[in-house]
C-alpha positions as CSV (number, residue, x, y, z in Angstrom):
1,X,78.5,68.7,55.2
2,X,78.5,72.2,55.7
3,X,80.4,72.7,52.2
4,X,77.9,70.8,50.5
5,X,74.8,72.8,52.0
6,X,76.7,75.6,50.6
7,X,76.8,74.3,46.8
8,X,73.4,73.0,47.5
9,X,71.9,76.5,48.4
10,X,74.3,78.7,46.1
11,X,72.3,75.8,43.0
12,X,69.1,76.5,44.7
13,X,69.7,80.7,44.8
14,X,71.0,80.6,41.3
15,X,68.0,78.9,39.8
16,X,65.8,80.5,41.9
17,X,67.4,83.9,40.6
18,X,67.1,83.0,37.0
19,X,63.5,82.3,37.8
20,X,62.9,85.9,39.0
21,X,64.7,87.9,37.3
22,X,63.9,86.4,33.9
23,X,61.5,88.6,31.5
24,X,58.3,87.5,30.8
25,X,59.4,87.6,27.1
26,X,62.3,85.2,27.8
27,X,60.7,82.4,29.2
28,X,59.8,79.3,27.2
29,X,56.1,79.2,25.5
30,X,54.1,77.0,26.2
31,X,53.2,74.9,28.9
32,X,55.3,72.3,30.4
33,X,54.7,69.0,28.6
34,X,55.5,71.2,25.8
35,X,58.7,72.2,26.8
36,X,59.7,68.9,27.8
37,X,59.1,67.3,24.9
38,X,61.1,70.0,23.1
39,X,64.1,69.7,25.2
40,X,63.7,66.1,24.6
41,X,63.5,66.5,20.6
42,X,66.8,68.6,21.0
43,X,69.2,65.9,22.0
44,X,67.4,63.4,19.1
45,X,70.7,63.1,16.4
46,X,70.2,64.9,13.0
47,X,68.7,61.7,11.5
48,X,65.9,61.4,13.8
49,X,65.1,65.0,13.5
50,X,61.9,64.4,11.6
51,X,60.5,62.1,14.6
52,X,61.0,64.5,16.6
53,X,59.1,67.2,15.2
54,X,56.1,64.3,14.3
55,X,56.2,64.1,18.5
56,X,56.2,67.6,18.7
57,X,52.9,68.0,15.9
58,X,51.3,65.0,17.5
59,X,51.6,66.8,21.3
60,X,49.4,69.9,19.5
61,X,46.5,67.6,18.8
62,X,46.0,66.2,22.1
63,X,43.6,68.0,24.8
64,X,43.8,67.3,28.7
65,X,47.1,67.6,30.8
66,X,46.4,63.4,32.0
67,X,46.7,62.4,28.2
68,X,49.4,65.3,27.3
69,X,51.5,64.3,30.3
70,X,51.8,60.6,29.3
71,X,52.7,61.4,25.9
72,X,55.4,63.2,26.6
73,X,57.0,61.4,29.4
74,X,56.5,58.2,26.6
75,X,58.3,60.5,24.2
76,X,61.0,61.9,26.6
77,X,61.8,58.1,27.7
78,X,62.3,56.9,24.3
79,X,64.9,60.0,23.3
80,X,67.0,59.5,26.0
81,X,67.2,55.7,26.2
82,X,68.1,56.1,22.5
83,X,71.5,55.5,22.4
84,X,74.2,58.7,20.6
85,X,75.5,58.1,17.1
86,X,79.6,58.0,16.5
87,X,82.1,58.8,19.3
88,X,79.1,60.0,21.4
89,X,77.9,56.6,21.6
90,X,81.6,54.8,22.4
91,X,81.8,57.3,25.1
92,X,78.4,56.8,26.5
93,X,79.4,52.8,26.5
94,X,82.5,54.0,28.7
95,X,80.5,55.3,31.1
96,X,78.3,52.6,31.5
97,X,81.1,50.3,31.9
98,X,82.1,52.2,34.3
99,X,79.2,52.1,36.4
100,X,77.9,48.7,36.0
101,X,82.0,47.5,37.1
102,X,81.3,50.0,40.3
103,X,77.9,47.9,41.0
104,X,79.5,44.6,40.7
105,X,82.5,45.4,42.8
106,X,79.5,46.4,45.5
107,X,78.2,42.9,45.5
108,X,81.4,41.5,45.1
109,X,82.5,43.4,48.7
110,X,79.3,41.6,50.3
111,X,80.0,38.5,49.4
112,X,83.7,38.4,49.8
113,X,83.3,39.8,53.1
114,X,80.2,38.2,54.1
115,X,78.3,41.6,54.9
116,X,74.8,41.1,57.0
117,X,72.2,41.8,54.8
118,X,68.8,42.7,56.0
119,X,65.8,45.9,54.6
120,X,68.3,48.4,54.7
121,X,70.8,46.8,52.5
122,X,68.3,46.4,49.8
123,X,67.1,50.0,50.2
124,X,70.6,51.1,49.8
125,X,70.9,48.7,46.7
126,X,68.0,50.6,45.0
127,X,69.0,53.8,45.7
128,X,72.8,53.4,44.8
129,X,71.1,51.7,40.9
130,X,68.7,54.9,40.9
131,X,72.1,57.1,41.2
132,X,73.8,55.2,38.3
133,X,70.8,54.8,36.3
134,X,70.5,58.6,36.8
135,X,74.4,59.1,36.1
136,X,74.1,57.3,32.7
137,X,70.9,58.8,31.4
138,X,72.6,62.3,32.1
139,X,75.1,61.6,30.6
140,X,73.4,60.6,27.6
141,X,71.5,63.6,27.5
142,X,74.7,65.9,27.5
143,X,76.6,63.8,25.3
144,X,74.4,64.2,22.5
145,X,74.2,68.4,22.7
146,X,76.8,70.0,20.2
147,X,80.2,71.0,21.5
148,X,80.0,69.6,24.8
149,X,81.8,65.9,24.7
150,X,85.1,67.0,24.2
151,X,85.7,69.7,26.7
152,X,83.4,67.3,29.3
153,X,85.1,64.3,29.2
154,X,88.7,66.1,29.2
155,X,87.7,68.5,31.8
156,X,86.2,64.7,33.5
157,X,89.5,63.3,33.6
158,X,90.9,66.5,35.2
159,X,88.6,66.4,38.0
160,X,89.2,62.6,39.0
161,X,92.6,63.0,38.7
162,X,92.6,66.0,41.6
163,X,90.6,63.8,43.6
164,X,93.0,61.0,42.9
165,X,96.1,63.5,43.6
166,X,94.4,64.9,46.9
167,X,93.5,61.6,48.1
168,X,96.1,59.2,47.4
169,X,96.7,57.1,44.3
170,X,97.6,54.1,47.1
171,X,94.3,52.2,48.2
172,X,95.5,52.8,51.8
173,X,96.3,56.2,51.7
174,X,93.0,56.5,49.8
175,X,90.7,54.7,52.5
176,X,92.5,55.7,55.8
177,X,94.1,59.7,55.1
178,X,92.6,62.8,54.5
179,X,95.8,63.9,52.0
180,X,96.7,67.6,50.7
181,X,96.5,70.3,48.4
182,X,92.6,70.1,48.7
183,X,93.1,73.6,46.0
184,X,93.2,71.4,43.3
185,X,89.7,70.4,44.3
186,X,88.1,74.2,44.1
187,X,90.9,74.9,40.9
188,X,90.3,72.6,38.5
189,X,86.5,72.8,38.3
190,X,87.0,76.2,37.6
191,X,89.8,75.6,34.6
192,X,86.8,72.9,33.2
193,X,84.3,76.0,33.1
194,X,86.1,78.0,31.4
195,X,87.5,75.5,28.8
196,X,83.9,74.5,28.2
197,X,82.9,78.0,28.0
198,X,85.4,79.6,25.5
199,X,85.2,75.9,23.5
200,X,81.7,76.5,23.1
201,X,81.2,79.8,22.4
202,X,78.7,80.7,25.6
203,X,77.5,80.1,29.4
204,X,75.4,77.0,28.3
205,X,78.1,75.3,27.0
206,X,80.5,75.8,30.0
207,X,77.9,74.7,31.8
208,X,77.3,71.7,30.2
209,X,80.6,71.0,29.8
210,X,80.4,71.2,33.9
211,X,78.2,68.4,34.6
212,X,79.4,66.1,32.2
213,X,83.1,66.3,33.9
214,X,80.8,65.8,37.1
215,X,79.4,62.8,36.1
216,X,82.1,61.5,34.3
217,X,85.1,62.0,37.7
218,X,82.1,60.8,40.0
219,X,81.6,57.5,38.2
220,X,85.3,56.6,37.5
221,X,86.4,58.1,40.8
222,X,83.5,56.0,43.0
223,X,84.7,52.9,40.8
224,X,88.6,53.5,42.5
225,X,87.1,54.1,45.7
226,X,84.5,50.6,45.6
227,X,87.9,48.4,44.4
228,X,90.0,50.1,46.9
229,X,87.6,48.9,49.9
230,X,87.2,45.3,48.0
231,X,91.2,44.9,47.8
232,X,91.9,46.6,51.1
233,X,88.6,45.4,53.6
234,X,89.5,47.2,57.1
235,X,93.1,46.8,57.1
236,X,95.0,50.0,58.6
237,X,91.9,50.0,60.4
238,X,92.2,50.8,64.1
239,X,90.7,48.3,65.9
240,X,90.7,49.8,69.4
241,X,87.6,52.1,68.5
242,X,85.9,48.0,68.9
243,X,84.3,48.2,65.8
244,X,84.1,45.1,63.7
245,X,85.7,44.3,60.3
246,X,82.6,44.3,58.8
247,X,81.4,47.6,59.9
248,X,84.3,48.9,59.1
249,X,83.8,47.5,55.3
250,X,80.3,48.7,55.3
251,X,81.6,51.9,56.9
252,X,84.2,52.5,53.7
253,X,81.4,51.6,51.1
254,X,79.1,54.2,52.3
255,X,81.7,56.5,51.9
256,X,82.7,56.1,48.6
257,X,79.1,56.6,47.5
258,X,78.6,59.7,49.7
259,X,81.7,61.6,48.8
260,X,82.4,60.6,45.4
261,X,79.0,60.2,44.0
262,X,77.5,63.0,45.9
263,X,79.8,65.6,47.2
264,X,82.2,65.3,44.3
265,X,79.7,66.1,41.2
266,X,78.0,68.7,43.6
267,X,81.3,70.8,43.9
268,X,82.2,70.3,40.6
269,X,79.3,71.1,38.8
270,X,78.2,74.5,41.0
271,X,81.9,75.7,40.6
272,X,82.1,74.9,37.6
273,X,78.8,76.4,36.6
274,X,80.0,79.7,38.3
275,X,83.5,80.1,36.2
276,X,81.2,79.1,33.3
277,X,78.8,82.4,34.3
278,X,81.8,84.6,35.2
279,X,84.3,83.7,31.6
280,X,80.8,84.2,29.5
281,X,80.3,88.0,31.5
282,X,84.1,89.0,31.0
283,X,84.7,87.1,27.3
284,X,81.1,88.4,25.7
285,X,79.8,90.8,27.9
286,X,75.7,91.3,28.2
287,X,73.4,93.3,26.1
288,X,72.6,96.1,27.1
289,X,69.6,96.6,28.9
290,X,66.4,97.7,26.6
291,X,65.2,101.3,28.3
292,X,62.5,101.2,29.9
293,X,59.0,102.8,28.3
294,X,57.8,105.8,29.6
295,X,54.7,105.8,31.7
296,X,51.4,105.8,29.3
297,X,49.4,108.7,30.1
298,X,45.8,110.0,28.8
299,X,45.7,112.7,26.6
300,X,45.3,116.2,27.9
301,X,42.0,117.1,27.6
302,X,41.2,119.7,25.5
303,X,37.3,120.2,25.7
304,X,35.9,123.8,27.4
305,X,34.0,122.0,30.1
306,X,36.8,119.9,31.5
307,X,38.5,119.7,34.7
308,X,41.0,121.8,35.8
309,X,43.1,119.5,37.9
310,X,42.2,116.6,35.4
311,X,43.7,118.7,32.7
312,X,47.3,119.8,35.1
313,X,47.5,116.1,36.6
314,X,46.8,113.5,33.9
315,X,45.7,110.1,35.2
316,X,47.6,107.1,34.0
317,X,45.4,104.6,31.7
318,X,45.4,100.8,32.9
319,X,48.2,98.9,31.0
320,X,46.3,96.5,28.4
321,X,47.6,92.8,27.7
322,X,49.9,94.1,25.1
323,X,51.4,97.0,27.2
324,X,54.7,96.4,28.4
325,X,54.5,98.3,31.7
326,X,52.3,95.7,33.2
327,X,55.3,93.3,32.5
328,X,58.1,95.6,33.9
329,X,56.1,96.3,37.1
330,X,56.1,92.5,37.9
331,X,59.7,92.4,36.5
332,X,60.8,94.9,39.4
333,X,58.5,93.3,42.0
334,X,60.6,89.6,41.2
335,X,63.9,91.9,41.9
336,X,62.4,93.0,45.3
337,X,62.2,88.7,46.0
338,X,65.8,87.9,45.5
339,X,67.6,90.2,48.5
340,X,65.4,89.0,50.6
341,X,66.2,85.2,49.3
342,X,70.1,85.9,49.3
343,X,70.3,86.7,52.6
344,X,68.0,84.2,54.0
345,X,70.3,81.7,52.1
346,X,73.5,83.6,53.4
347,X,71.9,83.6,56.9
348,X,71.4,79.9,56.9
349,X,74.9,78.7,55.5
350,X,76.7,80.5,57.7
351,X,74.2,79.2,60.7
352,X,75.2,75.7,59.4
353,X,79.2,76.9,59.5
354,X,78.8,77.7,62.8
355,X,77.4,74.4,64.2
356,X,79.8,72.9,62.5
357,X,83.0,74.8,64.5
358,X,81.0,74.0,67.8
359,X,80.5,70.5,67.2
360,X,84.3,69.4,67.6
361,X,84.6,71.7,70.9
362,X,80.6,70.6,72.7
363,X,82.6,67.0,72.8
């Protein structure tokens, strides 16, 4: 737990960072059915280009967020149930394979083991098909952006087969040990960022390259996990703890969903993200800094009957829309924001870290 609040806050700090430190210049025009709908039109394959941009045009004629809204999410739902075209589209059929065996073996477990089933259960069941559903719709999103299959999938198989190294390749081993070398775990996301980033040429594509190995080792690695508790059920289990064989059963399901369908792409996409940042810094640097504008001033004034200490201190004029200093002023103000947000966030995780070493020593 106290690893994943860390990825979860160093996500949240890194966003939140892009967020203030971006210029106003940089950001996306527009408002934000507009952008959506553009991201959307970027994943559509070359031969649907045109319908995307008819979206786009059709968007600009219609008035009041309600109706602009609607459209869009209409629009966004159709590109990304569209299936990819070629190998995009075999390996987005892998993947959902994958997850609707994972499902089944789930309701296989309950009824082979005769689980108790009551409100809780079927809350579960929708959240666990929201998760998949989620899963395979991002997946079809990153599939389908240019460069980013290959190194994904590839860096996807490396990370399932760390998990599967660190935890065991034997169903009992995998249920009932903890295993070693848990550095393959923090390596290997790393060597996936910065494949993806050199493969595609920037950060983006490392990135990307990220969370498609995430969702691609979470899905095949939760599907080893759900047939290794439907093979296995609670043998190896110790029984003296007086828990029953089907708590322990229900005990290993929620497991598997929690650590491999949760913690896993969580690690591996933020660490991932990180070597993606670091390989783009130190392969292609950053561009340099444009200098910052000096300070408009009024003109010295040059009439007989003017002011002395007008005329030796000259007041500054009030930036316009179209001045830049206005801009850089709230630019610098953003910077002030994200100390103060790094260590609050620093402050907190290492809170968490601590309640963590007391809690094995307070029993």
């Amino acid at each position: 737990m106290p690893l994943m609040f860390i990825f979860v806050v160093g996500i949240a700090v890194t966003l939140i960072r892009r967020r203030l430190l971006a210029a106003p210049g940089d950001r996306p025009a527009g408002d934000a059915p507009a952008r959506l709908l553009g991201w959307a039109a970027g994943l559509l394959a070359a031969q649907r280009q045109e319908w995307g941009q008819a979206m786009i045009g059709e968007l600009d004629r219609l008035d009041g967020q309600g109706r602009r809204w609607r459209f869009t999410l209409s629009c966004v739902g159709a590109a990304v149930v569209l299936p990819p075209w070629g190998r995009a589209a075999a390996a987005l059929g892998a993947l959902m394979a994958v997850a609707a065996s994972a499902g089944g073996l789930v309701v296989y477990t309950y009824q082979h083991y005769r689980l108790s089933i009551d409100g809780w259960t079927w809350v579960g069941a929708a959240v666990l098909l929201t998760v998949l559903v989620g899963y395979i719709l991002g997946g079809s999103a990153l599939l389908r952006r240019p460069g980013v299959a290959g190194p994904g999938l590839v860096g996807g198989l490396l990370v399932a087969a760390a998990w599967l190294t660190v935890g065991g390749f034997t169903f009992n081993r995998w249920l009932n040990s903890l295993g070693s070398h848990s550095w393959l775990l923090f390596l290997v996301p790393v060597v996936v960022g910065v494949g993806g980033t050199l493969w595609g040429g920037s950060a983006a594509g490392g990135r990307r390259a990220a969370r498609l190995a995430a969702v691609t080792a979470a899905l095949t690695i939760y599907l080893y996990g759900v047939l290794a508790v439907a093979v296995r059920g609670a043998a190896g289990h110790d029984p003296s703890d007086g828990w029953t064989a089907a708590r322990v059963v229900e005990d290993n399901l929620s497991n598997q969903a929690t650590f491999y369908l949760m913690a896993l792409p969580l690690m591996t996409a933020s660490i991932g993200w990180a070597a993606a940042a670091a390989t783009a810094r130190l392969r292609y640097g950053q561009p340099a800094p444009a200098p910052l504008p000096a300070p408009t001033t009024t003109p010295r004034a040059t009439q007989p009957w003017a002011h002395p200490s007008r005329e030796d201190h000259p007041a500054p004029a009030r930036p316009h829309p179209g001045d830049p200093s206005g801009a850089i002023a709230a630019t610098r103000r953003r910077r002030t924001w994200y100390p103060l947000l790094l260590g609050a966030a620093l402050a907190a995780t290492a809170f968490l870290v601590f309640l963590s070493f007391l809690g094995p020593h307070s029993r």
